[in-house]
FIVO-192253 format. One record per atom (N, C-alpha, C): residue in one letter; z, y, x. Coordinates in steps of 0.1 Angstrom, whole numbers, plus 2048, in hexadecimal, padded with zeros to 3 digits. Each point is the difference from the previous one (the first is absolute). Example, Ala and Ser with C-alpha at 12.3 -4.5 7.8 and 13.67 -1.06 7.14 Angstrom:
residues 2
a84E7C7884a80080C7F7a80080C809s7F980B7FCs80080B809s80880B7F8
This chain:
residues 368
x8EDDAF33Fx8027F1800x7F27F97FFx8007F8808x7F57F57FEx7FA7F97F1x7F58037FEx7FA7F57F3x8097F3801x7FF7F780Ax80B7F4801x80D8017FFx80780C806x80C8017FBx8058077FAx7F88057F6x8008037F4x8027F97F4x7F37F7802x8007F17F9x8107FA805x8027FB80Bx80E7F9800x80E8097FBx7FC80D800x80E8077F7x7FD7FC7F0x7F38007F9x8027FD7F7x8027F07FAx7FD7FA808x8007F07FDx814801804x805804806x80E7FC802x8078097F6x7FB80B7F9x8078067F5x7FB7F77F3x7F67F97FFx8007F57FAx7F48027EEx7F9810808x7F68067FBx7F77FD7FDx7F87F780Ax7F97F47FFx7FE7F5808x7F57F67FBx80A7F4806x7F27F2800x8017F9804x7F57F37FCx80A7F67FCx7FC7F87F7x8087F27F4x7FA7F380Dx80780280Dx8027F4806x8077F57FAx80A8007FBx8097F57FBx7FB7FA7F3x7F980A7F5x7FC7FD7F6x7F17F8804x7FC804808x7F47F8806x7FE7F5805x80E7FA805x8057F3806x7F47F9804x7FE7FA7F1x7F57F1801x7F5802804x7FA80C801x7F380480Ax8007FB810x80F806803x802802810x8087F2803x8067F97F6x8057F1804x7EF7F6800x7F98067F7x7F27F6805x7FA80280Cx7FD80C804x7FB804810x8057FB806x80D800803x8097FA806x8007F37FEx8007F97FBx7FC7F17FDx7EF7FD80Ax7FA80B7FCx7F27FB802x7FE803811x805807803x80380180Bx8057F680Ex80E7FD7F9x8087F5803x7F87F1800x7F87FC7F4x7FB7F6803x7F4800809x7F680B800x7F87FC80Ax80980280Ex809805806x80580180Bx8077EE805x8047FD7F5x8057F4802x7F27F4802x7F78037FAx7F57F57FEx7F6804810x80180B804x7FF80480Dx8077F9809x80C8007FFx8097F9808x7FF7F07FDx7FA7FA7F8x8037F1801x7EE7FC804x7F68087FDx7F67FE801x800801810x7FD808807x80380780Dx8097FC809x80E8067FEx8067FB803x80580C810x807801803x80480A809x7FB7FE809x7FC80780Cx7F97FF80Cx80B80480Fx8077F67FDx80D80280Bx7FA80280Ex80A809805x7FD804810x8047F480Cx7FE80580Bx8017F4809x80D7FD804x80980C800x8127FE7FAx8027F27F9x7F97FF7F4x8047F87F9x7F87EF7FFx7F5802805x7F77F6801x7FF7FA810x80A80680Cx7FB7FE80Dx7F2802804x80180080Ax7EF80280Ax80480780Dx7F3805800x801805812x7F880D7FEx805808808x7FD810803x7FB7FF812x7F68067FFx7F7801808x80381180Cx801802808x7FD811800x7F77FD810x7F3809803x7F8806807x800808803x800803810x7FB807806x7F480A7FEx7FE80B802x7F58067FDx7F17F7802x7FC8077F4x7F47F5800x7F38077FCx7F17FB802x7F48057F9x7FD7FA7F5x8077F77FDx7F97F87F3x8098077EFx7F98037FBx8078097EFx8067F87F9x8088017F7x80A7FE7F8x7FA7F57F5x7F38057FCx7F77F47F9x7FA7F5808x7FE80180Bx7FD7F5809x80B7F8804x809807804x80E7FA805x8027F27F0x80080A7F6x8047F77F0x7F87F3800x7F5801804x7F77F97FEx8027EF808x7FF80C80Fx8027F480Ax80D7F67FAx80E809804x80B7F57FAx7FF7F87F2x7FB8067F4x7FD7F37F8x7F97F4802x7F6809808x7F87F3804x8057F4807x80B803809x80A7FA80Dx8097FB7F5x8098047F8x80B7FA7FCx7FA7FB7ECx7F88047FEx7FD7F97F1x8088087F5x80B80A801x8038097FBx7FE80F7FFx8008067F9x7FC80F7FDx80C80880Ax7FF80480Cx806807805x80480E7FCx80A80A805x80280E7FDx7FA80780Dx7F98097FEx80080580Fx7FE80F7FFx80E80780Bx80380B7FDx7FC80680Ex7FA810803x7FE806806x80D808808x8037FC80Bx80C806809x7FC80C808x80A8067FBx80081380Ax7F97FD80Cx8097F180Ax7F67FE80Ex7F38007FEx7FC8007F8x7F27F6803x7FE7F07FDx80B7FA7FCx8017F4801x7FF7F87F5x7FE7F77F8x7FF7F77F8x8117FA7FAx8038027F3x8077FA7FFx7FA7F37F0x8027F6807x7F87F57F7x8107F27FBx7FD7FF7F4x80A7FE7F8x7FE7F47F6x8027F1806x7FE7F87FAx8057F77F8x7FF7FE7EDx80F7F8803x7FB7F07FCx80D7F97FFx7FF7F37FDx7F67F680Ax809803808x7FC7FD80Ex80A7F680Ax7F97F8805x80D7F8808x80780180Fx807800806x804803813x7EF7FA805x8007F47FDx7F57FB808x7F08097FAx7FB7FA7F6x7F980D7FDx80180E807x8098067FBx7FE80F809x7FB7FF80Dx8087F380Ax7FD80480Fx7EE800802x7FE7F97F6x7EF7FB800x7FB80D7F9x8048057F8x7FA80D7F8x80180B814x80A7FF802x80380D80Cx7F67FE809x7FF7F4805x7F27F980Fx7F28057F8x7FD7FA7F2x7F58057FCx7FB8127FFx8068097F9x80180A7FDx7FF806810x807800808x8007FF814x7F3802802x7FB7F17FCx7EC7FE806x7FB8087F9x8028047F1x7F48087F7x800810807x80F8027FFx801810804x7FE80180Dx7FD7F980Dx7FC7FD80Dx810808805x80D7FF800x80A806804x8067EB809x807807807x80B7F5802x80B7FC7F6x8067F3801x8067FC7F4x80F806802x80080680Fx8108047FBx80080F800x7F6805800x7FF80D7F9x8018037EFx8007F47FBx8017FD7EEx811803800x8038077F8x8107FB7FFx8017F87EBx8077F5806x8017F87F4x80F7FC7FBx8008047F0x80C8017FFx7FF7F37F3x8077F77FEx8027F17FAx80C8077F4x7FD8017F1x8078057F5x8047F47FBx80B7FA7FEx8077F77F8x8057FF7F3x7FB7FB7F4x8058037F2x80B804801x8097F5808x80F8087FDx8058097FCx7F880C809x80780D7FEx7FE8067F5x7F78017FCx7F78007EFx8077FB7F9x8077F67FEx8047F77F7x811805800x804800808x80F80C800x7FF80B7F8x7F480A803x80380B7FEx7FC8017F0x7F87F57F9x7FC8017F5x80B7F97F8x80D7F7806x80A7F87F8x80880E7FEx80580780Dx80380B7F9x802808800x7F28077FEx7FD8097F5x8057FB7F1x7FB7F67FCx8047F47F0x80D808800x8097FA80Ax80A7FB7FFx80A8117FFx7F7806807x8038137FFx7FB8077F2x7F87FB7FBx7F88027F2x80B7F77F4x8027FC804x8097F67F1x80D8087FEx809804811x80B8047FBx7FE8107FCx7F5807806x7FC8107F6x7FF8007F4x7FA7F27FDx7FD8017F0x80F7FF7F7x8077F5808x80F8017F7x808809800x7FE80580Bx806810805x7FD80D7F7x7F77FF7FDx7F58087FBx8068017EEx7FD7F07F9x80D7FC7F5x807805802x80B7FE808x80D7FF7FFx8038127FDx7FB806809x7FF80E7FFx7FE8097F6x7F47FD7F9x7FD8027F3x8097FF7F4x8037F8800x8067F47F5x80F80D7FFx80980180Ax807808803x80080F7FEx7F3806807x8048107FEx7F98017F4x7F57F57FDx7F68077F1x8077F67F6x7F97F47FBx8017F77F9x7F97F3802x8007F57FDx7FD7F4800x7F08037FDx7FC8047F5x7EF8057FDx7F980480Bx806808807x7F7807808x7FD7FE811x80E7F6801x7FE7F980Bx7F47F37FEx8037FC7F1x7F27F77FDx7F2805806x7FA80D7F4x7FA80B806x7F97FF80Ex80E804808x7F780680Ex8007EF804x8027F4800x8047F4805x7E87FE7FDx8038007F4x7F18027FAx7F4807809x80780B802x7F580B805x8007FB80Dx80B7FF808x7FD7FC80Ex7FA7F2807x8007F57F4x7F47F77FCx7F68007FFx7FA80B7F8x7F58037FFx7F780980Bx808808802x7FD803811x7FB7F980Bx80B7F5801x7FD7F780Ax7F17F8800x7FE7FD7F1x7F87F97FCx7F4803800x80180C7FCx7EF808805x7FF80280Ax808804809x7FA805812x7FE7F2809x8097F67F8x7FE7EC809x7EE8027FDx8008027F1x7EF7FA7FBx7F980B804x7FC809802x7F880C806x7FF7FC80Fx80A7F9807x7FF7F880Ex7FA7F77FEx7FD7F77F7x7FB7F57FEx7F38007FCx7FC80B7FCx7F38087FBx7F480280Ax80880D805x7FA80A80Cx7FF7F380Bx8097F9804x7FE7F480Bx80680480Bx80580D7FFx80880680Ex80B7F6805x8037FF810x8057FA804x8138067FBx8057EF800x80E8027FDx80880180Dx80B80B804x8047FD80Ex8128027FBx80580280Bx80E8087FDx7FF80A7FDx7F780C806x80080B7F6x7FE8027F2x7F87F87FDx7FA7FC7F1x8127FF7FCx80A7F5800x80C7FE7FDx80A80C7FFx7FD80880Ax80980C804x7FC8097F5x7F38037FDx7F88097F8x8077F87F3x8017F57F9x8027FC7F4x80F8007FDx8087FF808x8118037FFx7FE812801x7F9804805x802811800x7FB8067F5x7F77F77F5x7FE8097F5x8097FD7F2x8087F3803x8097FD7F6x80B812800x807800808x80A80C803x7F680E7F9x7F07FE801x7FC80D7FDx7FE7FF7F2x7FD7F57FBx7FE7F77EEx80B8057F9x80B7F9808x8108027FAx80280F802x80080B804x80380E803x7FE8037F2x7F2802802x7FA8087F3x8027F87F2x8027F7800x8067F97F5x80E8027FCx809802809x80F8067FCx80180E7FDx7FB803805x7FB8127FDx7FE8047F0x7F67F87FBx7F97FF7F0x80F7FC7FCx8057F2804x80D7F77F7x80C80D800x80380B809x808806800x7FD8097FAx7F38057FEx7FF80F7F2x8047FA7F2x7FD7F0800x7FC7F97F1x8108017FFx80C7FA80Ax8117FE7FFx80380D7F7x7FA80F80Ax80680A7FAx7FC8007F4x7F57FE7FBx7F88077EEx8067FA7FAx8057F2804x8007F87F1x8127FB801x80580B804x80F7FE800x8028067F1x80C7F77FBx8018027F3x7F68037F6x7F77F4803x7F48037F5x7FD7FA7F4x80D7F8801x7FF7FD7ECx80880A7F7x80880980Dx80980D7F4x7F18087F9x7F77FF806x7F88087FAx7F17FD7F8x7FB8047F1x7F57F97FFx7F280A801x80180680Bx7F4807800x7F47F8808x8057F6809x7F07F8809x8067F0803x7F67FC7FCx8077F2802x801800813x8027F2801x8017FA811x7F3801807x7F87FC7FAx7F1802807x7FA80B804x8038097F4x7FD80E801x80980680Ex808801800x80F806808x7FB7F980Bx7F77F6804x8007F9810x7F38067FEx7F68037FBx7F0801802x804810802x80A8067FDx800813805x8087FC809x8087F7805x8047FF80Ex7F980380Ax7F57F57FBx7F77FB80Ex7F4809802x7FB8077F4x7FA8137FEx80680780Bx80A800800x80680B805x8047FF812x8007F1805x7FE7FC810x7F27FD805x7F88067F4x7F07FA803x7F9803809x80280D7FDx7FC80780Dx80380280Ex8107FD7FFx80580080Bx7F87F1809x8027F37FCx7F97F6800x7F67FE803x7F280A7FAx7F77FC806x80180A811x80580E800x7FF80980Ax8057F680Bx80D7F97FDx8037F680Dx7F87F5808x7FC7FA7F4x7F47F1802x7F280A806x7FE80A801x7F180B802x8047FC813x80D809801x80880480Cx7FE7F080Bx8037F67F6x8027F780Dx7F67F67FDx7F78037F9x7F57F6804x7F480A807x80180B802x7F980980Ax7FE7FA811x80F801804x7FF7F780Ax7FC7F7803x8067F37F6x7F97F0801x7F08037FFx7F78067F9x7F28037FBx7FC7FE810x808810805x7F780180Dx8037F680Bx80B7F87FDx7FB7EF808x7F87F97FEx8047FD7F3x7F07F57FEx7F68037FEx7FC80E7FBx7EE802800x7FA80980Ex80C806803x7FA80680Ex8077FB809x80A7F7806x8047FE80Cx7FA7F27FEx7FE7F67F5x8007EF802x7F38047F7x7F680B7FFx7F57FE7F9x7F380580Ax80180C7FEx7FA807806x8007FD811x80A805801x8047FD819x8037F47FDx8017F37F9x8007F4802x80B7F8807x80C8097FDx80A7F9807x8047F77F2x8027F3804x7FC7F77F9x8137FC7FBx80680280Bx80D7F7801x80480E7F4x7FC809800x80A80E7F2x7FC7F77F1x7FC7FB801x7F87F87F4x80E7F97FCx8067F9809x80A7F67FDx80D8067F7x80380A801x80A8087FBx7FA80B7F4x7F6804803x8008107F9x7F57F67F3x7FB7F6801x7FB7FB7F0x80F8007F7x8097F6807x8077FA7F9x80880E7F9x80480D80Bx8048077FCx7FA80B7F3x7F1800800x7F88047F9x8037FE7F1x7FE7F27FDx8007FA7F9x80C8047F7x80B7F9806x80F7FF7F9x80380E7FDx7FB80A808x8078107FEx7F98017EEx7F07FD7FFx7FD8017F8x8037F77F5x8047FA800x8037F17F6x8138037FEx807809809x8098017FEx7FE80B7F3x7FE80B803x7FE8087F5x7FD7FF7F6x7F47F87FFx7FE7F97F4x8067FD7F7x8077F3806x80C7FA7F9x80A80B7FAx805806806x80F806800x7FC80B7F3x7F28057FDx7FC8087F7x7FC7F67F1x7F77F6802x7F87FA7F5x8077F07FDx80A800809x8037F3800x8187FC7FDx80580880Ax8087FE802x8098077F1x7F880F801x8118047F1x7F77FD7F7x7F37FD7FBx7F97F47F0x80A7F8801x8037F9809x8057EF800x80F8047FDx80980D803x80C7FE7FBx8008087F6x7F880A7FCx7FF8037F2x7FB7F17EFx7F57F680Dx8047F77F5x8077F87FFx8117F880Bx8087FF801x80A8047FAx80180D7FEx80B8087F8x7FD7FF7F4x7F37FE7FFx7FD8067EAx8077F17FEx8027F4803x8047F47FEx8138037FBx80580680Bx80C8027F7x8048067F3x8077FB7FBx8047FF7EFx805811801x807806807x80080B7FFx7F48097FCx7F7800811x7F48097FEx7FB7FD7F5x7FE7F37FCx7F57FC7F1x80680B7F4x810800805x8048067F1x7FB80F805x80380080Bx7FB8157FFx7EF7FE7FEx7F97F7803x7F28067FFx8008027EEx8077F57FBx8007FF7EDx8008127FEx80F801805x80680F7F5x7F580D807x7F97FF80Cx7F780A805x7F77FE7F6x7FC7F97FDx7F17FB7FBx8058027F5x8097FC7F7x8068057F2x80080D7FDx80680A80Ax80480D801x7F2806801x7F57FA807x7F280A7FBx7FD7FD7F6x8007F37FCx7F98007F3x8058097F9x80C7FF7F9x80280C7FBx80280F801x7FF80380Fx7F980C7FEx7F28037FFx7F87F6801x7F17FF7FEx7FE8077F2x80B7F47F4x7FF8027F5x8038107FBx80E801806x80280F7FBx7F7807804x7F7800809x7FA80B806x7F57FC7F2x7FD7F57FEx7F28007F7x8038077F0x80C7FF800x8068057F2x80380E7FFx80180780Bx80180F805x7F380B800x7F47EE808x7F38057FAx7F78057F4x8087F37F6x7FD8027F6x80580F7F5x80E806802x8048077FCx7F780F809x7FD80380Bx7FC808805x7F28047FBx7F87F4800x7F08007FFx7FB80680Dx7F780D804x7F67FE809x80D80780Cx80E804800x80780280Cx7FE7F180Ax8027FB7FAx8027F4808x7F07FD808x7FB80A802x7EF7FC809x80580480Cx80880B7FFx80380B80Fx80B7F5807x80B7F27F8x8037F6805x7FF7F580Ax7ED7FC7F5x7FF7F5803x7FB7FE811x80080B805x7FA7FB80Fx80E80180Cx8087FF7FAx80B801806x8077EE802x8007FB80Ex8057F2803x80E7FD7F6x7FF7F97F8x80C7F87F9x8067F380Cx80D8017F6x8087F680Dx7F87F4800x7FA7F87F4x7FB7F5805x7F2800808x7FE80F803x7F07FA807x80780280Fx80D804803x808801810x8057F07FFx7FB7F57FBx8047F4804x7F47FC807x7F7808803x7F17F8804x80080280Dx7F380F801x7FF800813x807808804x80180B7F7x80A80E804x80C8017FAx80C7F6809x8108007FFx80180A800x80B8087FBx80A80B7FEx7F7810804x7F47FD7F9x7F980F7FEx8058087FAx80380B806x80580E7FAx7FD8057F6x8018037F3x7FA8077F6x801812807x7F58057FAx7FF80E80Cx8068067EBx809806804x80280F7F5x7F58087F7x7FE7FD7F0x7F78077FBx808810803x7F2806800x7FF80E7FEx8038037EFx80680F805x8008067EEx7F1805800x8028027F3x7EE8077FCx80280E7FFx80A804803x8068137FFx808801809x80680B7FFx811805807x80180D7F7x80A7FA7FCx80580D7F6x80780A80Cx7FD80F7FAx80680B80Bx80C8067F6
């Protein structure tokens, strides 16, 4: 077996483990810190919508001698805006302007004609209308509102009311980092960009019901018993899908990687940009969440009920006094209790290492 899956056999027997849950307030301030600069990005900046959504005119050429930085050059200079200009398998120019008017364009096409010395009806010009932009972004909204109630409604049902809160949370926060990392980087916003951001909600929500369904099983009937409180019981849940979690999020942001840094980085295909950031992003920001963000928030949800408070009381009661007896056993023993003391007691399994195995002392003989 693998060192890694090795580690993930023993994190799901629950042998060892990291105090994600008990850690909460670390990973809710990153998270915070995060969130706000993405948002102050976004209102500073401000999104850099595509010509879908802003109208303009798309230009395409005929094979040509003039390069891709001259072409950019020329058309700003002709239309007063920062043109796109993409290199075509023909040989041809494809030049991409937006916020542009019918009349303007015809005057951008006659000019661009003289510079490139081609005829004007050798340009093919294509006239982009907000409209269509403006459709496809109402709905999206309007496709994004009913997933999210959907999303509720679902939760609420197979898990509980907490946890549909939860992922409602996480898939917020998702959204909100990959809008502001758009708003950042300055990459253009298109319909793929849209397509990409409804496709990583489904991959946010996956791995987040995954975790909610190990947490359903552990903590069934878990006030019959006072050996771990709620926090504990969800923080060896989420130990134990940890691994599986990151090996998936490794798996599928491999692909998106080699879009955006080698197909829209490197060979410069510019239009892979529009989909595989947004996808980049959220794959990563999904996982995030669903580990540091999503079972904290219903482990601190749950400790609020009057129940759980009473089981964390009698757990926490029940070590103390075995703390005590153990100290009074001490006393009575004198120096046995050294060969003890390095042995995990139940209250230090409230911390990073949930439900560590105590390994069996050896005898110091065998009688024959």
């Amino acid at each position: 077996m693998s060192r890694l899956g090795s580690m993930g056999a023993r994190l799901y027997r629950g042998e060892v483990g990291y105090d994600f849950v008990g850690k909460r307030m670390i990973w809710y301030g990153v998270s915070i810190l995060i969130t706000i600069t993405a948002i102050a990005g976004l209102m500073v900046q401000g999104l850099n919508m595509g010509i879908e959504f802003k109208g303009g005119v798309v230009v395409t050429t005929p094979k040509l001698s003039v390069t891709t930085e001259e072409a950019r050059e020329t058309a700003e200079e002709i239309s007063g805006h920062i043109p796109i200009v993409q290199e075509l398998g023909s040989g041809g120019l494809r030049i991409q302007i937006s916020d542009v008017s019918t009349s303007e364009s015809n005057k951008i096409k006659s000019e661009l004609a003289s510079d490139f010395g081609v005829a004007t009806n050798d340009l093919t010009v294509d006239i982009v209308g907000p409209s269509w932009g403006e459709q496809i972004a109402n709905k999206a909204w309007m496709g994004l509102g009913v997933f999210m109630v959907l999303v509720v409604v679902y939760l609420a049902i197979a898990f509980e009311w907490r946890m549909a809160v939860a992922a409602l949370i996480a898939l917020i926060h998702d959204l909100t980092i990959t809008v502001g990392i758009y708003a950042l980087v300055g990459f253009e916003v298109t319909p793929g960009t849209v397509i990409g951001l409804l496709t990583i909600l489904g991959y946010s929500l996956y791995d987040t019901v995954v975790v909610f369904d190990g947490l359903k099983e552990a903590s069934k009937d878990v006030t019959k018993q006072t050996r771990w409180t709620y926090s504990e019981i969800a923080n060896r849940s989420l130990n134990s899908t940890l691994v599986r979690s990151i090996n998936t999020t490794v798996v599928a942001l491999l692909p998106v990687a080699g879009l955006l840094f080698i197909g829209g980085g490197f060979l410069g295909a510019g239009m892979l940009n529009d989909i595989s950031l947004s996808l980049f992003v959220g794959l990563a920001a999904g996982a995030y969440s669903s580990i540091f963000i999503a079972t904290p928030l219903v482990a601190d949800l749950k400790e609020r009920d009057p129940q759980i408070k009473a089981l964390k009381k009698r757990v926490l009661a029940k070590r103390a006094q075995a703390a005590r007896g153990e100290s009074g056993d001490a006393a009575d023993t004198g120096a046995q209790d050294d060969d003890r003391d390095d042995e995990p007691q139940d209250a230090a399994t409230a911390g990073a290492v949930v439900g560590q195995r105590r390994q069996p002392t050896r005898g110091r003989g065998r009688r024959r």
